[in-house]
C-alpha positions, 0 to 999 in steps of 0.5 A, a space after each residue: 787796505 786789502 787788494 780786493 778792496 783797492 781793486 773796488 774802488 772808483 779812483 783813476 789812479 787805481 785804472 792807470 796802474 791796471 792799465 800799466 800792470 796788465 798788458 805787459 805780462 799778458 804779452 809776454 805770455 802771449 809771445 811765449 805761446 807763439 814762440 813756441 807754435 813757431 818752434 813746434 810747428 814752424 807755422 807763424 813764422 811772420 808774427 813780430 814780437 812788437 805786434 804782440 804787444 798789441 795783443 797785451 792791450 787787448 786784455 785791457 779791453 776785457 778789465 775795461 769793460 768788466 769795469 764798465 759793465 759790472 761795477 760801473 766805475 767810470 773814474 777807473 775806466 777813463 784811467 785804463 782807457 788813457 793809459 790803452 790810448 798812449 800805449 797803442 800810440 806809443 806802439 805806432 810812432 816807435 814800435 811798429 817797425 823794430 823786430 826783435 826776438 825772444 832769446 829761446 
């Protein structure tokens, strides 16, 4: 089975394993921008790199609802929209006060 064709299908394990694969870079990139806006321009000097990682949720909004309105898949959607609910209360009881930095 082609990654195209498992990407369309309705299947909830299919929506954990977006839900799991996708934040992650994105808030890795996302932190690398503002790293390096805060070397460039010393601007943004109070983000938290933690607080990013809610940045990477974020692009599971927008695979959520490209599922949800384009294709209708309602078994995917309820996996991405589980896994987004766990990571975002995982942040708030563990995350949310730790600081750490990137090592650039």
């Amino acid at each position: 089975m082609s990654l195209q064709n498992w990407l369309h299908t309705d299947k909830l394990t299919v929506g954990i394993i977006l839900g799991l694969l996708v934040p992650v870079p994105a808030a890795i990139i996302f932190a690398l921008i503002i790293r390096l806006i805060q070397i460039g321009f010393h601007v943004l000097e109070s983000i938290h790199m933690p607080d990013l990682l809610l940045l990477g949720v974020g692009v599971n909004l927008v695979i959520l609802r490209y599922y949800i309105k384009n294709l209708r898949f309602e078994n995917t959607s309820k996996g991405i929209i589980l896994v987004t609910f766990i990571i975002v209360m995982l942040f708030f009881l563990f995350l949310r006060k730790i600081n750490f930095t990137l090592p650039l």
